[in-house]
C-alpha positions in Angstrom: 21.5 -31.0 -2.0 19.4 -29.1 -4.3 18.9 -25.1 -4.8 16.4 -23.9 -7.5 16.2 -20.3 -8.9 14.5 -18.9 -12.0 17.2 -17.2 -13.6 15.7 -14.5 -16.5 18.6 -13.7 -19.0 18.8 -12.1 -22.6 14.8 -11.9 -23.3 14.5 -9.4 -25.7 12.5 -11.8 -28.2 10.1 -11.3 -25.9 10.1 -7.2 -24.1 11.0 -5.9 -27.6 7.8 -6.8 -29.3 5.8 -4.7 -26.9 5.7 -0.9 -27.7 7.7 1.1 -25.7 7.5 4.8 -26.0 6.5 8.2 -23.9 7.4 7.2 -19.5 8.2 3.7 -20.8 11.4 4.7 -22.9 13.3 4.5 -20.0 12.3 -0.1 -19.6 14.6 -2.1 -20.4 14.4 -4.0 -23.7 16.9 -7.0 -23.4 17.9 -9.0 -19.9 21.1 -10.8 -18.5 22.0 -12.3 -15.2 24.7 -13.5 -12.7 24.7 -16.2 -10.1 26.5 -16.0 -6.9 26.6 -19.5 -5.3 28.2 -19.8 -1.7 29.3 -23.1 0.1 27.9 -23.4 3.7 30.4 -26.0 4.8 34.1 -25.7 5.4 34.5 -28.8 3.1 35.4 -28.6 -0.7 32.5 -29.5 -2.7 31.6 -30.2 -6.3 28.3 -28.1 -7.9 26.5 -29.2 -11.6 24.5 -26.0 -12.7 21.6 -27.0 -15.2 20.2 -24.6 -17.8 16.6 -25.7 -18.5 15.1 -23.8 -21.8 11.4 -21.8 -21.4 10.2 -24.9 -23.4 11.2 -27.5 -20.7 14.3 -28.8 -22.7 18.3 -28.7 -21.1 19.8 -25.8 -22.7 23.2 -26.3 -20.9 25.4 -28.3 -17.9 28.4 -27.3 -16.4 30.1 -28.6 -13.3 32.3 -27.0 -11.1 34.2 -27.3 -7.6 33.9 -24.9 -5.4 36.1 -24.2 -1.7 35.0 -24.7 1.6 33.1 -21.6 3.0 33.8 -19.3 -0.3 31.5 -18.2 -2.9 31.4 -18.2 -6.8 30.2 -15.9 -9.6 29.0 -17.2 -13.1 27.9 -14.8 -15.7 27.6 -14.5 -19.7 30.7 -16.6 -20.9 31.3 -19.0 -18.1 27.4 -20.0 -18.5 27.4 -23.6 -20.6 24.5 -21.6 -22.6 24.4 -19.1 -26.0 23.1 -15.8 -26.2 19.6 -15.5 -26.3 18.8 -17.9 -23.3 15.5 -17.8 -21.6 14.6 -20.1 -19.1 15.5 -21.6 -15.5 17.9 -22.8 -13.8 19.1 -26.0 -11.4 21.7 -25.9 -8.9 22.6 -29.8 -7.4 25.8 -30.3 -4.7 27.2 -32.8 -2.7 28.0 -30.1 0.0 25.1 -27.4 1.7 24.8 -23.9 -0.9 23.3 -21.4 -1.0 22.7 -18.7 -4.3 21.5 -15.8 -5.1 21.3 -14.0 -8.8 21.7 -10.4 -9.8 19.0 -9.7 -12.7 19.9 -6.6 -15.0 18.0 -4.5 -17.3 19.1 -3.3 -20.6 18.8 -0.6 -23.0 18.8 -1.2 -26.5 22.0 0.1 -27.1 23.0 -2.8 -24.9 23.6 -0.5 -21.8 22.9 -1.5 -18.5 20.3 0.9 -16.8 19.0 -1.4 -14.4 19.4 -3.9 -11.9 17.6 -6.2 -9.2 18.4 -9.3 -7.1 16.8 -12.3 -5.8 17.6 -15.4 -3.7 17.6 -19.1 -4.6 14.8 -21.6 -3.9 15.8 -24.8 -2.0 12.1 -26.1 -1.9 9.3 -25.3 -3.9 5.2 -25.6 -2.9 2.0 -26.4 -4.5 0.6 -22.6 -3.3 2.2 -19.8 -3.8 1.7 -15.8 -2.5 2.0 -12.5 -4.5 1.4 -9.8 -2.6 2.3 -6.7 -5.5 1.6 -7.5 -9.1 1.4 -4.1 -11.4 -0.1 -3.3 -15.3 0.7 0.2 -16.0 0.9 2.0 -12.8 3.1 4.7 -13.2 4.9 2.8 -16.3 5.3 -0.1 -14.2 4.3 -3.7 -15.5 5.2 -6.8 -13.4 6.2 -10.3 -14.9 6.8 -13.8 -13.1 8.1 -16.8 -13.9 6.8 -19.9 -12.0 9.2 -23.0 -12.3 8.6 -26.9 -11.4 10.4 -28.2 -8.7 8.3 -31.6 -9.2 9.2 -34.5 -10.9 5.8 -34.5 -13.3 4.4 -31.8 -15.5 2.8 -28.8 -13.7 -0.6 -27.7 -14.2 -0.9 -24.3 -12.5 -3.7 -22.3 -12.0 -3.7 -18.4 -11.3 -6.0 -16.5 -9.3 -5.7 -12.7 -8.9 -7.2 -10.2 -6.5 -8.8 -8.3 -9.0 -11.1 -11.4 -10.4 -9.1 -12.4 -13.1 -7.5 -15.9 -13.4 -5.1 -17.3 -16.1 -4.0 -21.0 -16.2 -0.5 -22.5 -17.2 -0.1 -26.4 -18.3 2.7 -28.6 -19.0 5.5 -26.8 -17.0 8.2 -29.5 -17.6 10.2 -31.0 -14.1 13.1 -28.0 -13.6 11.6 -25.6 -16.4 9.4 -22.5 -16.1 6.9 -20.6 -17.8 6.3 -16.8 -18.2 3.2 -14.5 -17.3 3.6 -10.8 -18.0 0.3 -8.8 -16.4 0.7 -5.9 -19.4 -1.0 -8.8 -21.9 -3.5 -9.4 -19.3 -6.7 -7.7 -18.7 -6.7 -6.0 -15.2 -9.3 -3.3 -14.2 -7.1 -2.5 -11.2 -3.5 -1.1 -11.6 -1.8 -2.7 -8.5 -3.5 -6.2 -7.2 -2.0 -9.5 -5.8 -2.5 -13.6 -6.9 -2.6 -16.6 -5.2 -1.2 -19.8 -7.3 -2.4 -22.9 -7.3 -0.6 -25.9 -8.4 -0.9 -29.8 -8.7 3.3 -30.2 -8.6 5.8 -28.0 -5.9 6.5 -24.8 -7.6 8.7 -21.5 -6.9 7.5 -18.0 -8.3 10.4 -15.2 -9.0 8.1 -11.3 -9.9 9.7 -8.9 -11.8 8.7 -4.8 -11.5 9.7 -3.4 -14.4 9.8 0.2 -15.1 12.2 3.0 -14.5 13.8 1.2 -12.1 14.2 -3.1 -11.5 12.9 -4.7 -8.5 12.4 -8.6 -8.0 10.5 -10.9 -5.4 10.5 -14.7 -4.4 6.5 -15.4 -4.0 5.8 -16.7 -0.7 4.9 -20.7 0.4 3.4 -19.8 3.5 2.1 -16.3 5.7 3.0 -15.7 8.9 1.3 -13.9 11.6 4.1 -11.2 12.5 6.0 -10.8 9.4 9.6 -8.6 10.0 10.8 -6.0 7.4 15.1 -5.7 8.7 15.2 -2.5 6.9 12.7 0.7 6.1 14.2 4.3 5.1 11.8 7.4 4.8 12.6 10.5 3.3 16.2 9.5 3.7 18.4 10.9 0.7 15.0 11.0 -1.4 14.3 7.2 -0.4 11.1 5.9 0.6 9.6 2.6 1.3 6.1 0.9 0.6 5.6 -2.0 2.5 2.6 -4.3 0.4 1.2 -6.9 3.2 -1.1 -9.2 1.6 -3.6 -11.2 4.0 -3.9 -14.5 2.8 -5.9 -15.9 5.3 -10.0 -16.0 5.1 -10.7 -13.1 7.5 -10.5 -10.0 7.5 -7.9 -8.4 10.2 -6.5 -5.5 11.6 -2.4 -4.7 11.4 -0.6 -3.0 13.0 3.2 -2.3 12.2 5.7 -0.3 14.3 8.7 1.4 12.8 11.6 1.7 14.9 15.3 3.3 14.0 18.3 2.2 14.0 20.5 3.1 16.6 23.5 2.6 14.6 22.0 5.1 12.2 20.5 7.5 15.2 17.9 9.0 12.3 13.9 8.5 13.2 11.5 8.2 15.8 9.4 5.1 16.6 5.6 5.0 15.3 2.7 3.1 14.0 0.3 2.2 11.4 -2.8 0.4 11.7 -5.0 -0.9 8.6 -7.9 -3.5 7.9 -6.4 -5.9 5.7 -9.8 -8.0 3.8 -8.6 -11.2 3.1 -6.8 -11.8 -0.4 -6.2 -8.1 -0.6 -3.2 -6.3 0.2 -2.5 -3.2 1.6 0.3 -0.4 1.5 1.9 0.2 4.5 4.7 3.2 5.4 4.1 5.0 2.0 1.3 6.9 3.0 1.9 7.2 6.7 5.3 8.6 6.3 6.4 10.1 3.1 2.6 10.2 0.6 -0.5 11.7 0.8 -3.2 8.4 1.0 -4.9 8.5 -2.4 -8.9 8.3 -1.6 -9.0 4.7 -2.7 -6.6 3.4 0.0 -8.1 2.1 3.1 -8.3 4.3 6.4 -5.3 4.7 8.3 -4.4 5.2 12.0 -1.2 6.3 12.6 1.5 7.9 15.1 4.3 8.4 12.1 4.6 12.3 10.9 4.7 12.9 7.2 8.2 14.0 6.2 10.0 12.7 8.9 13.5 10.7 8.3 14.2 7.3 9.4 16.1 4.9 9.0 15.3 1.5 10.7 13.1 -1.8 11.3 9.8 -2.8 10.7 7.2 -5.3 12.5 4.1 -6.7 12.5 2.7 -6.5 16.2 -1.1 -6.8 16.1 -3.3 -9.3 14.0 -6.3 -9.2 15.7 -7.7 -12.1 13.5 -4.4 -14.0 13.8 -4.3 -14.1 9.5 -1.1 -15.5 7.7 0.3 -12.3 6.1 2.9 -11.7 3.4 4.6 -8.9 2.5 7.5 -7.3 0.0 9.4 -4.5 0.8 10.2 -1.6 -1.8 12.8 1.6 -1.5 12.7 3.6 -4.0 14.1 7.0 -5.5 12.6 8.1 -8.2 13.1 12.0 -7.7 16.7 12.2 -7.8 18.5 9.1 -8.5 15.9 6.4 -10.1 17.3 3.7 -7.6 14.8 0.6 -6.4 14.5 -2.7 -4.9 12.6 -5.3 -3.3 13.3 -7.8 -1.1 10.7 -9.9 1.3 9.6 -9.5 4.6 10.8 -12.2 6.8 8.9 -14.6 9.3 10.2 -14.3 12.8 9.7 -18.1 13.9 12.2 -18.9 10.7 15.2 -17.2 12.5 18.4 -19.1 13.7 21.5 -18.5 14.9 23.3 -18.1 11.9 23.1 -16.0 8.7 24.6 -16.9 4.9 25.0 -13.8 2.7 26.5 -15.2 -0.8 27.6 -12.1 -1.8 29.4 -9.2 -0.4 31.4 -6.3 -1.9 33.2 -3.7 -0.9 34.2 -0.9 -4.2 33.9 -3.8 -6.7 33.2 -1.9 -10.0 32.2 0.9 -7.3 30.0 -1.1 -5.9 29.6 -2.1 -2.1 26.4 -4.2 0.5 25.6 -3.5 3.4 23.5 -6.0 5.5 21.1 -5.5 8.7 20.1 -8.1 10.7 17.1 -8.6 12.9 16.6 -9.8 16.9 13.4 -12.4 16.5 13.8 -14.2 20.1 12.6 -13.3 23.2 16.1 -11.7 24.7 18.3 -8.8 23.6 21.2 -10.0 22.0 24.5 -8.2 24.2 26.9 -6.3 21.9 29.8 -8.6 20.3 27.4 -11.5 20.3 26.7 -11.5 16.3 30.0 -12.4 15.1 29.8 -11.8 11.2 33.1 -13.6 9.1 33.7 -12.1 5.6 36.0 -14.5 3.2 36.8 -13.5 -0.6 39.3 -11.9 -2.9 40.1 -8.3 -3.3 42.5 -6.3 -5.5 45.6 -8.1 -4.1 43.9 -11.4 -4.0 42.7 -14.1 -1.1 42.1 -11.4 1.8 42.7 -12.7 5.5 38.8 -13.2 6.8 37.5 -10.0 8.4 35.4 -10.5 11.3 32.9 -8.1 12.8 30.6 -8.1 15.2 27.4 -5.8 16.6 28.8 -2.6 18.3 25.9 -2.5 20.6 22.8 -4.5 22.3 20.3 -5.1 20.0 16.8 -5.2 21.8 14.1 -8.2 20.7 12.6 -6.8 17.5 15.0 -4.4 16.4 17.9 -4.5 14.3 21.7 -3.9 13.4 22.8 -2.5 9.7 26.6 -2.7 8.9 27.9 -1.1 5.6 30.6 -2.7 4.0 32.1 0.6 1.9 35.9 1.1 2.5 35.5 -1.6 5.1 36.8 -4.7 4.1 39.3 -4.1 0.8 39.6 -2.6 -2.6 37.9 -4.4 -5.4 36.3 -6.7 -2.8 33.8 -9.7 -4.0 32.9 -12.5 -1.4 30.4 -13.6 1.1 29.9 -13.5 4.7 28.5 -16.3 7.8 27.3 -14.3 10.6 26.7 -16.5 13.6 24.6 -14.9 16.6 25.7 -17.0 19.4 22.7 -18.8 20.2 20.4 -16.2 19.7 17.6 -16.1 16.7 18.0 -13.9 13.9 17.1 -13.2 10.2 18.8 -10.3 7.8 18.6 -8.7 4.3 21.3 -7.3 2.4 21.6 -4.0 -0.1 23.7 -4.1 -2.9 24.3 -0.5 -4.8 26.8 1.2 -7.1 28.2 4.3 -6.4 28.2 6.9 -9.4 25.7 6.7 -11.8 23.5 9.2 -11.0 20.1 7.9 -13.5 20.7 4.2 -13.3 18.7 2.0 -11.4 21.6 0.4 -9.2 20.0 -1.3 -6.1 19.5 -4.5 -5.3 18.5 -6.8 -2.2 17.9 -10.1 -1.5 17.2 -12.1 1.9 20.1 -13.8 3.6 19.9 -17.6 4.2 19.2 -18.5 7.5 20.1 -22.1 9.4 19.7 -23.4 12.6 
C-alpha cells in the first residue's frame, strides 16, 4: 500500500533569489520538513520512504519497521537525503499508513519563524481543484507543487480563474514540479485554478507570507462540504472560508455556523452568496469579523460582526446542486501572527473511524487538539466516539489513553478535544478514534505555546476509513 506526499524541504536556491524587503521581510527564505507516518493495523509492518529529486531522479531510500498501531517521525538527519533537497516524496508498506508532514519556514539566520501542515496522498487524479491561490495580497504569494502519481511522464496543463494558464511537461513517475504565482502574471490578487492532466496527479499549495499555511488540492467537489472547526474573534482569531464552485452553474450557498457546546462561545447563523462557476468566494470573514470590500459579492447573512465563536461549519443549500471545494484559514495576524489551513471535508466520505498520525501533548511546548464532525443522519449519544491515544512521553511507552465525547453530538455538529496537560509530559504519538457505527470526519490543530511572533499553527485532515 502506497501513500504519496509532496514533501518541500531546504529551498532556499529557489525563495532567496526573489527580493524580499519592506512587509515581506518577515517570509521565510529557506524550508525544511518532517514526516509523521502512522500504522493503521495492529500488525508490525515494514515502510521504504523514497526521495524523488525536483528533476525526476531518486535522491534517497531508506527502509524502516514500524509497530502495530504507533506512529513515526523522520526529519533532517534520519532522511536518506543531503541538505539542500528539493523534491517529493514516496511512501510504500506492506501494512495500511497513513502520513502527514509538518512544513517550516525559515529565516535567514536559520530560525524557524513559521510553520504549516499537510496530509498524505494515497491516490492521485487527472483533475485537480484550487480554490485560494495569492500574488501579493497583503505580502502573501502562494506556491504548489504538483507530483505524478502515474507510471508515464505527466503533461499538466494549468487554468486559473483570472484567464491565465501556464503548462508543465515531463513531470517524471513519483517526482514533482514547482509553480510559484509571484513569477506569474495575475491581474487579480486572490483567484483559484483548475488542473488538468493526462497522468493521476496530487497538488500540495503553499501561502506564504507572515505566517505558513498549506492545502491538499481537491480530486473532486461535493455538494455540502463540512468545515469541523471555525473561530471568530476568538483570542484575535478569525477564519475565511474560500468555497470554490467547480461545477458549470452558477449557485447559491448557504453556510450555517454553529458552536461548540463543549466550548459554549457563539450563536448559530448564516451566510448566503452566489458562487459563478470557477470562481470562489469568501465566506465567514466578512459576515463575522471584516467589513465586505466593494468587490466582494453581496451577502445575506444572520451572523453579527464582532461576535465570538467557536464552532462548525456546513454547507446546507446549493440551489444548483454544484460540486464545491473549499479551504479553511484562521489566522492572527494582530497579536500573535499564527495561521493555518486545512480542507473542508465532504460529508458522504465519513466513516466510523478516524486516524490522526500525530498527537502531542507539551512536546517542545507544543500540544493538538482535534474536533470531529457528526455527517450521518443520527446524533451520535455521548461515550459513543471512543478516541485511543498510543505514544511515548517523558518516561517513555505511556499506557493508551482513551477518551471519548462528553456529550451527544447532534447530525452536523461537532466535538473538539484539546490534548494540553491531558495525556503526559513531552508527549508525541497518534490517536484511532472509532465512533461506534456512526459516520464521522475530523481535523486536527497543532500549536506551540510561547512564542509570541512566530507563526506556530498547523492543521491537517484526519484519515478517515470505513
Amino acid at each position: 500500500m502506497k501513500k504519496f506526499f509532496s514533501i518541500l524541504m531546504a529551498i532556499a536556491l529557489v525563495l532567496v533569489l526573489l527580493p524580499v524587503s519592506g512587509a515581506q521581510a518577515q517570509k521565510p527564505v529557506d524550508f525544511e520538513s518532517s514526516i509523521q507516518i502512522r500504522n493503521l493495523s495492529p500488525n508490525d509492518g515494514g515502510i521504504t520512504i523514497s526521495f524523488f529529486s525536483i528533476d525526476g531522479t531518486m535522491a534517497g531510500e531508506a527502509t524502516d519497521t514500524i509497530a502495530g498501531n504507533t506512529s513515526k517521525t523522520y526529519y533532517q538527519s534520519t532522511m536518506p537525503v543531503d541538505s539542500g533537497f528539493n523534491g517529493s516524496v514516496v511512501v510504500a508498506s506492506n501494512v495500511p499508513t497513513a502520513g502527514i508532514s509538518n512544513l517550516v519556514g525559515l529565516a535567514s539566520n536559520r530560525s524557524r519563524i513559521s510553520y504549516g501542515g499537510f496530509s498524505a496522498f494515497n491516490a492521485g487524479s487527472e483533475k485537480v481543484y484550487l480554490p485560494l491561490l495569492m500574488k501579493s495580497n497583503y505580502s502573501y504569494d502562494t506556491f504548489f507543487y504538483v507530483q505524478n502519481l502515474g507510471n508515464a511522464n505527466a503533461d499538466v496543463t494549468i487554468t486559473y480563474s483570472d484567464g491565465e494558464t501556464a503548462q508543465l511537461n515531463g513531470i517524471r513517475p513519483g517526482a514533482a514540479k514547482a509553480v510559484y504565482q509571484d513569477t506569474e502574471n495575475h491581474p487579480t490578487e486572490v483567484f483559484s485554478a483548475i488542473l488538468t492532466a493526462d497522468q493521476p496527479v496530487a497538488v500540495t499549495v503553499a501561502q506564504n507570507g507572515k505566517t505558513l499555511s498549506v492545502y491538499n488540492g481537491f480530486s473532486a467537489g461535493a455538494k455540502f462540504p463540512v468545515m469541523p472547526l471555525i473561530q471568530a474573534n476568538y483570542y484575535n482569531y478569525f477564519t475565511g472560508v474560500q468555497i470554490q464552485n467547480v461545477g458549470s452553474m452558477p449557485t447559491e450557498v448557504k453556510v450555517e455556523y454553529d458552536p461548540d457546546p463543549s466550548f459554549g462561545i457563539g450563536t448559530s447563523c448564516y451566510e448566503i452568496q452566489t458562487i459563478q462557476p470557477g470562481q470562489s468566494n469568501t465566506f465567514v470573514q466578512y459576515a463575522l469579523t471584516y467589513e465586505r470590500p466593494p468587490e466582494h459579492p453581496d451577502i445575506n447573512t444572520t451572523c453579527v460582526k464582532g461576535t465570538p465563536l467557536v464552532g462548525s461549519g456546513k454547507v446546507t443549500v446549493n440551489t444548483s446542486n454544484q460540486p464545491l471545494v473549499a479551504v479553511v484559514n484562521q489566522l492572527n495576524n494582530t497579536t500573535d501572527q499564527k495561521g493555518n489551513t486545512y480542507s473542508a471535508l465532504n460529508p458522504e466520505a465519513g466513516g466510523q473511524t478516524i486516524v490522526y498520525p500525530l498527537v502531542l501533548d507539551r512536546y517542545y511546548s507544543n500540544f493538538t487538539s482535534w474536533s470531529i464532525v457528526n455527517v450521518g443522519y443520527n446524533k451520535i449519544p455521548a461515550g459513543d466516539i471512543v478516541c485511543t491515544i498510543t505514544g511515548q512521553a517523558e518516561e517513555g511507552p505511556i499506557t493508551p489513553v482513551v477518551v471519548t465525547n462528553p456529550e451527544d453530538i447532534p447530525v452536523g455538529k461537532g466535538w473538539s478535544y484539546q490534548h494540553l496537560n491531558q495525556i503526559s509530559n513531552k508527549f508525541v504519538g497518534g490517536a484511532t478514534c472509532i465512533a461506534n457505527g456512526h459516520s464521522v470526519v475530523g481535523t486536527t490543530n497543532q500549536l506551540q505555546l510561547g512564542k509570541p511572533g512566530i507563526d506556530t499553527f498547523m492543521a491537517t485532515e484526519g484519515f478517515v476509513l470505513p
